[in-house]
N, C-alpha and C positions, 0 to 999 in steps of 0.2 A: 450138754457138752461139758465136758470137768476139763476144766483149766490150771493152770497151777499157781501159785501162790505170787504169779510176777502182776504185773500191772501192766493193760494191753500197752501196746505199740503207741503210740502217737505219731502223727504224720500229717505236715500242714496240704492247707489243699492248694491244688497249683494256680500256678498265675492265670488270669484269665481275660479275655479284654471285654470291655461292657456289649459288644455284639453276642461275643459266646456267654456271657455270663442269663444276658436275653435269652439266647438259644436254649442253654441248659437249664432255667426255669419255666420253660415253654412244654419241653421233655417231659421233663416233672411231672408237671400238672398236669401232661396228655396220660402218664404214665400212672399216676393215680387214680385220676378221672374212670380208667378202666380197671381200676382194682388189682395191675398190674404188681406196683409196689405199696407199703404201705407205711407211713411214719414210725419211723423207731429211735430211740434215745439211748441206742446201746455203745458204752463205751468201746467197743469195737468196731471198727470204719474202717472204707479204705476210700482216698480220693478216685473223683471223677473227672473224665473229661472228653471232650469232645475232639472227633477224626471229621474230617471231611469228607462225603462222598463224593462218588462224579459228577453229580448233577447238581453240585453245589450244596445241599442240606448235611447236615448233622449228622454222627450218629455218637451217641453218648458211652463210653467203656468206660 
């Protein structure tokens, strides 16, 4: 992908309370675990976060 000569975006990640912050390392790791996602150290990111379904669990956007 060719980029241009700016410097990515930066963008803090959102507030979270230590329930979700549980939830969304739980994610993670179920989501790695399956080879779903994988570790990257790319200066480009975009924050995460958790919605709530109906039945009360997670679901991570």
């Amino acid at each position: 992908i060719k980029t241009l000569d700016y410097p990515p975006p930066s963008s803090k990640p959102y507030y979270s309370t230590p329930a979700k912050q549980d939830a969304m390392y739980k994610i993670t790791q179920e989501l790695l675990q399956f080879e779903l996602i994988r570790p990257s150290y790319s200066p480009y990111a975009a924050p995460a976060l958790l919605v709530a379904k109906h039945d009360g669990t997670w679901r991570m956007v």
